[in-house]
C-alpha positions in Angstrom: 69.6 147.1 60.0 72.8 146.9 61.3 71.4 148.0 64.6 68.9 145.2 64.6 71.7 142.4 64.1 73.8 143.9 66.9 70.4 143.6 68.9 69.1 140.8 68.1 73.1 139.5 69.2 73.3 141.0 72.3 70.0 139.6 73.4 71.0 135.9 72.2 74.6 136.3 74.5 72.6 137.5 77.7 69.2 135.4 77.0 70.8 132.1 75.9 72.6 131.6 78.9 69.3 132.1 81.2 67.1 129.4 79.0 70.1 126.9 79.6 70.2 127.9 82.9 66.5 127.3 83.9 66.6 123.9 81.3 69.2 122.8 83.7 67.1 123.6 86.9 63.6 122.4 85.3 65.3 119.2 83.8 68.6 117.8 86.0 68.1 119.8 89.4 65.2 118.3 90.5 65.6 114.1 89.7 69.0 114.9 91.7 67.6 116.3 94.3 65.2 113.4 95.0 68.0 111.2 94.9 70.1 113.2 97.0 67.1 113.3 99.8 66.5 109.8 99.5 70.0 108.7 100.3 70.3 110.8 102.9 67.3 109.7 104.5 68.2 105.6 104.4 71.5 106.5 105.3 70.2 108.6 108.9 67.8 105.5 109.2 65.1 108.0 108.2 62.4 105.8 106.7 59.5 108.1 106.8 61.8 111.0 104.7 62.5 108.1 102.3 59.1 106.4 101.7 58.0 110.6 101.0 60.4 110.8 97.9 60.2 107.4 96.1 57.7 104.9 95.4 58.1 101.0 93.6 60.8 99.2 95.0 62.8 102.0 96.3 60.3 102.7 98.6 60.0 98.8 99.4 63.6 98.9 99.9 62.6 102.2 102.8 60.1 99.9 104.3 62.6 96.7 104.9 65.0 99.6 106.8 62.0 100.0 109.6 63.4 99.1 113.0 67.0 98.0 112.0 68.1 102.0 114.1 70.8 103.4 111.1 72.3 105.7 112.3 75.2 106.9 109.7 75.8 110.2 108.7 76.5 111.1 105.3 79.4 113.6 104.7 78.8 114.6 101.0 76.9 113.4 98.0 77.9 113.9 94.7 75.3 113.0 91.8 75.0 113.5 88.4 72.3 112.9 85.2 73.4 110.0 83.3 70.5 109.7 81.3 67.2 111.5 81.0 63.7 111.2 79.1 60.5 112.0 79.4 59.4 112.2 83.5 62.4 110.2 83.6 65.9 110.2 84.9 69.2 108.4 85.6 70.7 109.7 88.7 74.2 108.4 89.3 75.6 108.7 93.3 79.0 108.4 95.4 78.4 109.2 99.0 80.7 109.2 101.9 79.3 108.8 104.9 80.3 107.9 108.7 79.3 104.9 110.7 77.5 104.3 113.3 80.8 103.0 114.4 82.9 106.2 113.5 84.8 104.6 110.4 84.6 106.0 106.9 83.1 104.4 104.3 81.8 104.9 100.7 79.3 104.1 98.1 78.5 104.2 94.7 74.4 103.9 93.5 72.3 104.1 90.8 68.7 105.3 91.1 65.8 105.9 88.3 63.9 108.6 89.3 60.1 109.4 87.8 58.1 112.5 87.6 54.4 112.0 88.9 51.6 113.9 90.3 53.8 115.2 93.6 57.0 115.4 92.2 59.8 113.5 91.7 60.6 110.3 93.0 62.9 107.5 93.4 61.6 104.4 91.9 64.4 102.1 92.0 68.0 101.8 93.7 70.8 100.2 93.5 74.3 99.6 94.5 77.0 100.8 91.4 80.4 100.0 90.0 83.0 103.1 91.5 83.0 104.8 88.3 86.4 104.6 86.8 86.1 107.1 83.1 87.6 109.7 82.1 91.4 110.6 81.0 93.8 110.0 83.9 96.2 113.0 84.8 99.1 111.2 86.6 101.4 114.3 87.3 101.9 115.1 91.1 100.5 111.9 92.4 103.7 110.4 93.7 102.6 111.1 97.7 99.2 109.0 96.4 100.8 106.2 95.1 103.4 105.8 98.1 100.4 106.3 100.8 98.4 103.7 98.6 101.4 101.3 98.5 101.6 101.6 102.6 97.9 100.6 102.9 98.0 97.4 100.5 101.3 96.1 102.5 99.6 96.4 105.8 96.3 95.0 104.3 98.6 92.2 103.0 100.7 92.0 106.4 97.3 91.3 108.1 96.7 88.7 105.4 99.7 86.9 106.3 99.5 86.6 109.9 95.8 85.7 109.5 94.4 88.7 111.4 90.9 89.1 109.7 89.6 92.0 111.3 93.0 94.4 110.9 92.6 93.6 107.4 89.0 94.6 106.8 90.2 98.1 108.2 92.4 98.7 105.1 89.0 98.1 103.0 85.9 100.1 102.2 83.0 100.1 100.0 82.6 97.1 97.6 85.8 95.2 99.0 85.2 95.8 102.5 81.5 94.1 101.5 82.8 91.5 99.8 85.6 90.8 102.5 83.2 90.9 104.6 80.5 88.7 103.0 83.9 86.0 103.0 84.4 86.1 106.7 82.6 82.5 107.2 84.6 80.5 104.7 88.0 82.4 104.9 88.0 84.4 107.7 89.8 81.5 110.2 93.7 81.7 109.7 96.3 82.9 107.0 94.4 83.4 103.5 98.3 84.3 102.3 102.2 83.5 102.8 104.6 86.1 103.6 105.1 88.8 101.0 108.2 90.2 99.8 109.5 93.0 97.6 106.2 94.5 96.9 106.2 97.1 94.0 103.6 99.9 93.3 103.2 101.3 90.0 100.6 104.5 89.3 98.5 103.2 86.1 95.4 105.5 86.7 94.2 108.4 89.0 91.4 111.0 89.1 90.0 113.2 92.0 89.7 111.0 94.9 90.6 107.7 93.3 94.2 106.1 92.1 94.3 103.0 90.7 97.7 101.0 91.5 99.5 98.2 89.8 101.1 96.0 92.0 103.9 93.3 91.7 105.1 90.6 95.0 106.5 87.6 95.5 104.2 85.4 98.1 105.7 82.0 98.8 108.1 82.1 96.2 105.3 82.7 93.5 105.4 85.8 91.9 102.0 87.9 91.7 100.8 91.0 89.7 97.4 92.9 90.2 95.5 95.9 90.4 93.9 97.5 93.0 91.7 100.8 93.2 91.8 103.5 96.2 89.7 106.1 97.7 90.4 108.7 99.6 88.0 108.8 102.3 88.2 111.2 105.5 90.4 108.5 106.9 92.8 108.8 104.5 93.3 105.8 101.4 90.9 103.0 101.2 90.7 99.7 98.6 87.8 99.3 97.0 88.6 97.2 94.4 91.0 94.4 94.2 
């Protein structure tokens, strides 16, 4: 009997891993995937490879990319299940990518994703929040904060002296869209005064991202704010202001 228990053990410890193991594959690997293949695909401009792995609006949204020539390469994807049911997912995305231009830049999406007939497939998309959870660890991230402090000065220096375009640089993702999106009302002349004695606090930080508490004086007015970074391949980046 004894024999049987120590068995019937030993066959749980190497068998339980393998069912988890091909749960994960059968269940998360796939709706990621499909995600994964349709970014990549509107990112390279690759309509086609997009319409093939979603259907619904997401492939709507690979139609309306037809003759507009993307041509951005996308440096890494990283996805993860958020939420899952049956022949149905939650696929959560940040993906750096370069432009067409060269620059850096980065984005966070949402996609639900649907089993049918062929496959999986993306069935809707959307643009995300960065995703800010989790505990922060905030030892060794003094070089961070210091590099992060240097970007938001020159971002606010080009502010000052009304230089529009040096200031977008400083920017990515969702603040570099919404600067952007502001260029026609506020992008003619100083948006701010000069700013002086400009201090940077750590308040959160995890993997690529640092958010930073800041405190300036701007035309005698004293201002306090927080602002998130990213580490993109040319070096920090806001994102969030």
């Amino acid at each position: 009997m004894r024999k049987k228990v120590i068995l019937l053990i030993l066959v749980l410890v190497i068998v339980g891993p393998l069912l988890i193991l091909a749960w994960h594959y059968e269940m998360v690997v796939p709706p990621r995937h499909a995600a994964e293949t349709y970014l990549r695909a509107l990112a390279s401009g690759d309509v086609a490879g997009a319409k093939e792995v979603s259907s619904g609006r997401a492939a709507e949204t690979a139609r309306k990319l037809e003759g507009k020539n993307l041509a951005a390469w996308i440096d890494e994807i990283s996805t993860s299940v958020q939420a899952q049911g049956h022949g149905w997912a939650r696929v959560k995305a940040t993906v750096e990518l370069t432009l067409a231009d060269g620059t850096a830049d980065v984005g966070w999406y949402e996609l639900d994703v649907v089993k049918e007939a062929g496959g999986w497939k993306v069935m809707s998309f959307r643009e995300d929040a960065p995703d800010l959870s989790g505990w922060s660890l905030l030892w060794g991230r003094t070089g961070d904060v210091e590099a992060a402090r240097e970007v938001f000065a020159g971002y606010l220096d080009a502010l000052a002296a009304g230089k529009w375009d040096e200031a977008t640089k400083y920017l990515t993702g969702p603040a570099k869209k919404s600067m952007e999106a502001s260029r026609e009302v506020l992008g003619h002349g100083k948006i701010i005064g000069k700013v002086d004695d400009l201090q940077a606090r750590l308040i959160w930080a995890r993997g690529k991202k640092v958010m930073v508490g800041f405190s300036y004086k701007v035309d005698g007015r004293d201002v306090d704010l927080a602002a998130v970074f990213y580490q993109t391949k040319d070096g920090w980046k806001i994102i969030e202001i």
